[in-house]
N, CA, C and O atoms as CSV, one atom per row, in Angstrom:
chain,resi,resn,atom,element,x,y,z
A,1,UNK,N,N,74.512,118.504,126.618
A,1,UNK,CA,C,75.359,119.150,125.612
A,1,UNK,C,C,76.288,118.106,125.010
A,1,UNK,O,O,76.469,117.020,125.561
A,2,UNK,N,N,76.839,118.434,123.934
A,2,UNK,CA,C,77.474,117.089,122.884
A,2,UNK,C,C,78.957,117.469,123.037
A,2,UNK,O,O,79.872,116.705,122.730
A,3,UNK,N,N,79.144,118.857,123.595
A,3,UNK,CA,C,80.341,119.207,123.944
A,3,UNK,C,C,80.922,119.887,122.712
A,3,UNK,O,O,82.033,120.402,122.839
A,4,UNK,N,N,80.309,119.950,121.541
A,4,UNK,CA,C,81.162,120.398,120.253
A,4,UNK,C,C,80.648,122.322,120.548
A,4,UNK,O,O,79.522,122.745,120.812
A,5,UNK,N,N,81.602,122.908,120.421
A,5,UNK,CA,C,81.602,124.701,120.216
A,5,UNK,C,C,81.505,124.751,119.161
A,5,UNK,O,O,81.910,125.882,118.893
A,6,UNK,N,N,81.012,123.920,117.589
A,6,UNK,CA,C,80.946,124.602,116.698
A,6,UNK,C,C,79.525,124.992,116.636
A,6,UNK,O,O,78.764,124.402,117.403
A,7,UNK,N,N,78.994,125.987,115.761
A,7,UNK,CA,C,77.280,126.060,115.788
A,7,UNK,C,C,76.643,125.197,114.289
A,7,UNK,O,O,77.015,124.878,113.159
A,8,UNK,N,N,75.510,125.107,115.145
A,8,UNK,CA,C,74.831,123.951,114.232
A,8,UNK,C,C,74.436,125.059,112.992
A,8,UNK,O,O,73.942,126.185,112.963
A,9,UNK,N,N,74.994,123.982,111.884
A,9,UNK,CA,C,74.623,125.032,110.180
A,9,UNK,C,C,73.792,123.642,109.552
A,9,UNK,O,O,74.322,122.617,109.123
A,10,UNK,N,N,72.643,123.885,109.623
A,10,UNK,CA,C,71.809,122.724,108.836
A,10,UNK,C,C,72.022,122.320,107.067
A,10,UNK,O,O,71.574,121.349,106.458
A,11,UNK,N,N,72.924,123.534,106.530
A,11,UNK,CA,C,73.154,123.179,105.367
A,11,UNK,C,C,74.106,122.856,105.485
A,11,UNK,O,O,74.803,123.501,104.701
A,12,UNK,N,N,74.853,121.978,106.195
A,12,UNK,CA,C,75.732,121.204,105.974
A,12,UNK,C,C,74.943,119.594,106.445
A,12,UNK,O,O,75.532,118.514,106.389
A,13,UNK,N,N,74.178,119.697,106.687
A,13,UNK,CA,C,74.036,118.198,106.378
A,13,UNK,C,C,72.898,117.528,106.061
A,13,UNK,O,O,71.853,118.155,106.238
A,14,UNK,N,N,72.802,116.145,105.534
A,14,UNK,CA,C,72.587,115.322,104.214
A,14,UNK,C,C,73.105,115.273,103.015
A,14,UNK,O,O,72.709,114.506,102.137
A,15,UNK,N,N,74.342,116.370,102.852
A,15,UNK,CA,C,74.755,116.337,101.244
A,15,UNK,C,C,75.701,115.013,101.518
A,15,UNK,O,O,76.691,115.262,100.830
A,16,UNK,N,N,75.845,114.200,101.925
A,16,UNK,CA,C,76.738,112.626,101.565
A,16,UNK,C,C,75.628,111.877,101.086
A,16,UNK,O,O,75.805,111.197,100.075
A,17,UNK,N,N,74.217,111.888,101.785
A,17,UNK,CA,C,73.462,111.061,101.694
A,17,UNK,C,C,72.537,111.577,100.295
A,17,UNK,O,O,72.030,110.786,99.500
A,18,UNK,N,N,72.463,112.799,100.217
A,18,UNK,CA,C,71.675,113.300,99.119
A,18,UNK,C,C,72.889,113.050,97.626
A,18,UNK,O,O,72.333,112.956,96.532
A,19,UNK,N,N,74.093,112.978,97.644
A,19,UNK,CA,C,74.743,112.461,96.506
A,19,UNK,C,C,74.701,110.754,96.766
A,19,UNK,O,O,75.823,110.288,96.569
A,20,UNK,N,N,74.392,110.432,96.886
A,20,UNK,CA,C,73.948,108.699,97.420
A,20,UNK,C,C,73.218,108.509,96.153
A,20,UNK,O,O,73.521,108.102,95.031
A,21,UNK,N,N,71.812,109.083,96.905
A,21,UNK,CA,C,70.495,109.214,96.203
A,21,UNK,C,C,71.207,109.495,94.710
A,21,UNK,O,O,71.253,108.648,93.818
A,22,UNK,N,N,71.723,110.775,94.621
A,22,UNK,CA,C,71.665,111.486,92.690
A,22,UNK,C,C,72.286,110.232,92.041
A,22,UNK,O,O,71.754,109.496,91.210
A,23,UNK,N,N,73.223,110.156,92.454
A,23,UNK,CA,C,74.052,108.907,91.732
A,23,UNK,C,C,73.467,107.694,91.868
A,23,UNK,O,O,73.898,106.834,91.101
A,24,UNK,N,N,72.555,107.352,92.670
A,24,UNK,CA,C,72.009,105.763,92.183
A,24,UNK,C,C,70.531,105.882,91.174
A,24,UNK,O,O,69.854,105.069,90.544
A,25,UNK,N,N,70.473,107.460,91.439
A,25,UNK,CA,C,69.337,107.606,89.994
A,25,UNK,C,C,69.488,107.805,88.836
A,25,UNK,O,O,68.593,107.693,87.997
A,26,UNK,N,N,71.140,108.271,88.518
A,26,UNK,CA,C,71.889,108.666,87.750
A,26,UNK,C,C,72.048,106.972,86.807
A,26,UNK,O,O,71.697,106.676,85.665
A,27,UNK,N,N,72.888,105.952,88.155
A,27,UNK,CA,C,73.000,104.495,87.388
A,27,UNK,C,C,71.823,104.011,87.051
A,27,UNK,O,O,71.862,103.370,86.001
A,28,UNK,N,N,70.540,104.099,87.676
A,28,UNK,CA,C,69.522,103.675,87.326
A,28,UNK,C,C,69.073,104.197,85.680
A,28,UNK,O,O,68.959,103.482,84.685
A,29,UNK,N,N,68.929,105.269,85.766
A,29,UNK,CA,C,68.976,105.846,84.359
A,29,UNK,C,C,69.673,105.276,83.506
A,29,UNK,O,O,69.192,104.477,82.703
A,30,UNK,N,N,70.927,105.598,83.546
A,30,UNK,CA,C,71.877,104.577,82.417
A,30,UNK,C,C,71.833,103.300,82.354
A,30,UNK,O,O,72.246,102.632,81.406
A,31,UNK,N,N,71.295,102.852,83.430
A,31,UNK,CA,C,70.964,100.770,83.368
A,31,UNK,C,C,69.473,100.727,82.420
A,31,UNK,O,O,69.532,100.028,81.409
A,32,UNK,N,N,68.277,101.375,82.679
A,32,UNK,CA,C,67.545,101.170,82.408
A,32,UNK,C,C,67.208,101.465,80.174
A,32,UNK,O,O,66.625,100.749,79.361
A,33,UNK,N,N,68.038,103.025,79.994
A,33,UNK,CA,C,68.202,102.890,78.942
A,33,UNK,C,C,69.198,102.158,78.224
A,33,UNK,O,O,68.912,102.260,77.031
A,34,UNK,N,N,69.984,101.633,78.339
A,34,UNK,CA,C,70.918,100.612,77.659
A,34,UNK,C,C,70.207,98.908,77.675
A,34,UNK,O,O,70.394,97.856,77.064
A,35,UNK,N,N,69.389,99.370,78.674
A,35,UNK,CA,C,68.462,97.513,78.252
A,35,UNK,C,C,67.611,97.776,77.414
A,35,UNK,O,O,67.405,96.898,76.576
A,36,UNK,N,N,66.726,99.193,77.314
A,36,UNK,CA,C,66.209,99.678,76.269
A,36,UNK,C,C,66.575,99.286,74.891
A,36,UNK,O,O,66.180,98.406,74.126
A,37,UNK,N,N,67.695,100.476,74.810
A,37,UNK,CA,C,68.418,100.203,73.892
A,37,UNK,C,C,68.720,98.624,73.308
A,37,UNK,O,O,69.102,98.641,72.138
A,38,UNK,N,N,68.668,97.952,73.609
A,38,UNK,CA,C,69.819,96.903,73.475
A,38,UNK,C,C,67.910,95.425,73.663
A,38,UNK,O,O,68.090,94.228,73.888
A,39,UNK,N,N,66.488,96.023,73.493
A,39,UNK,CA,C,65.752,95.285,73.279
A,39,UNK,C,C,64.759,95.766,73.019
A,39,UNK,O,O,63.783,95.093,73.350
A,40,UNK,N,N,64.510,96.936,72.416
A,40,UNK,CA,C,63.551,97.897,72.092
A,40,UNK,C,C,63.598,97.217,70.762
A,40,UNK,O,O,64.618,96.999,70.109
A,41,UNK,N,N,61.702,96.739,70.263
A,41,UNK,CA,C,61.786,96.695,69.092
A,41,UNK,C,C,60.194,97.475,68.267
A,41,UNK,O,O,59.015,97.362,68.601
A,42,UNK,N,N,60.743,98.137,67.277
A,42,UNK,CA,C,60.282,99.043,66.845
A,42,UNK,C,C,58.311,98.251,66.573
A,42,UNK,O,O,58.100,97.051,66.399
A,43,UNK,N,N,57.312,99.239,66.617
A,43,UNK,CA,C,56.175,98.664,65.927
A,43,UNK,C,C,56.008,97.935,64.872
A,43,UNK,O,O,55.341,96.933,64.614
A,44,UNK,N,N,56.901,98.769,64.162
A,44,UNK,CA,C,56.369,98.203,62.411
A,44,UNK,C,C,57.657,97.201,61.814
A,44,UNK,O,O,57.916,96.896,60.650
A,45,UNK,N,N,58.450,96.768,63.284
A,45,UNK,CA,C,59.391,95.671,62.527
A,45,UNK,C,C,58.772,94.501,63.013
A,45,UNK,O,O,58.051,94.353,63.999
A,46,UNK,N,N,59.418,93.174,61.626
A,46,UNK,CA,C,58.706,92.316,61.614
A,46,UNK,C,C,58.761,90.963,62.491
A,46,UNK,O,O,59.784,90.414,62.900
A,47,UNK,N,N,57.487,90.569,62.677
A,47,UNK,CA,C,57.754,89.845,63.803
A,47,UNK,C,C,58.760,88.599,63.793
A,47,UNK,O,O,58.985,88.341,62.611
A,48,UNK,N,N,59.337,87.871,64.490
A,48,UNK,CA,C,60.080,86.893,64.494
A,48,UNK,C,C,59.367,85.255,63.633
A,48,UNK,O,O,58.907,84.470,64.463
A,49,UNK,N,N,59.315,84.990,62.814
A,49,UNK,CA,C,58.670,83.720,62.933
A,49,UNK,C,C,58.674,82.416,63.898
A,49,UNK,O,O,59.481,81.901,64.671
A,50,UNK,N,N,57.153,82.106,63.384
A,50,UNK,CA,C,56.794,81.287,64.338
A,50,UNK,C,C,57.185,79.996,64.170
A,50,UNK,O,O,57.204,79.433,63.076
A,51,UNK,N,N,57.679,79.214,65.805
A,51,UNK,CA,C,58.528,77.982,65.259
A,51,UNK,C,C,57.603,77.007,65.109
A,51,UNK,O,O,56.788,77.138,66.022
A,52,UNK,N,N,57.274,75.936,64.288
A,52,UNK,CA,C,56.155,74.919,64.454
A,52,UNK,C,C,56.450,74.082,64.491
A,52,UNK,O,O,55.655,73.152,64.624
């Protein structure tokens, strides 16, 4: 026995570790579209010229 009298409630735990998880998918999201953003270049724009 662990000695604790409270009773085991399984929905109390992983929610520290499961907001871990949301929020580093959350930054991932916002990291990944802002590099997007910030180097996305469209099909039909023109290409850079070539240096010779």
């Amino acid at each position: 026995m662990s000695g604790s009298t409270a009773p085991h409630d399984p929905n109390k735990l992983g929610w520290g570790f499961a907001t871990v998880i949301i929020v580093l998918a959350i930054v991932a999201n916002v990291t990944a579209y802002t590099i997007h953003k910030a180097t996305y270049l469209k099909p039909d724009a023109p290409a850079a010229a070539a240096e010779h």
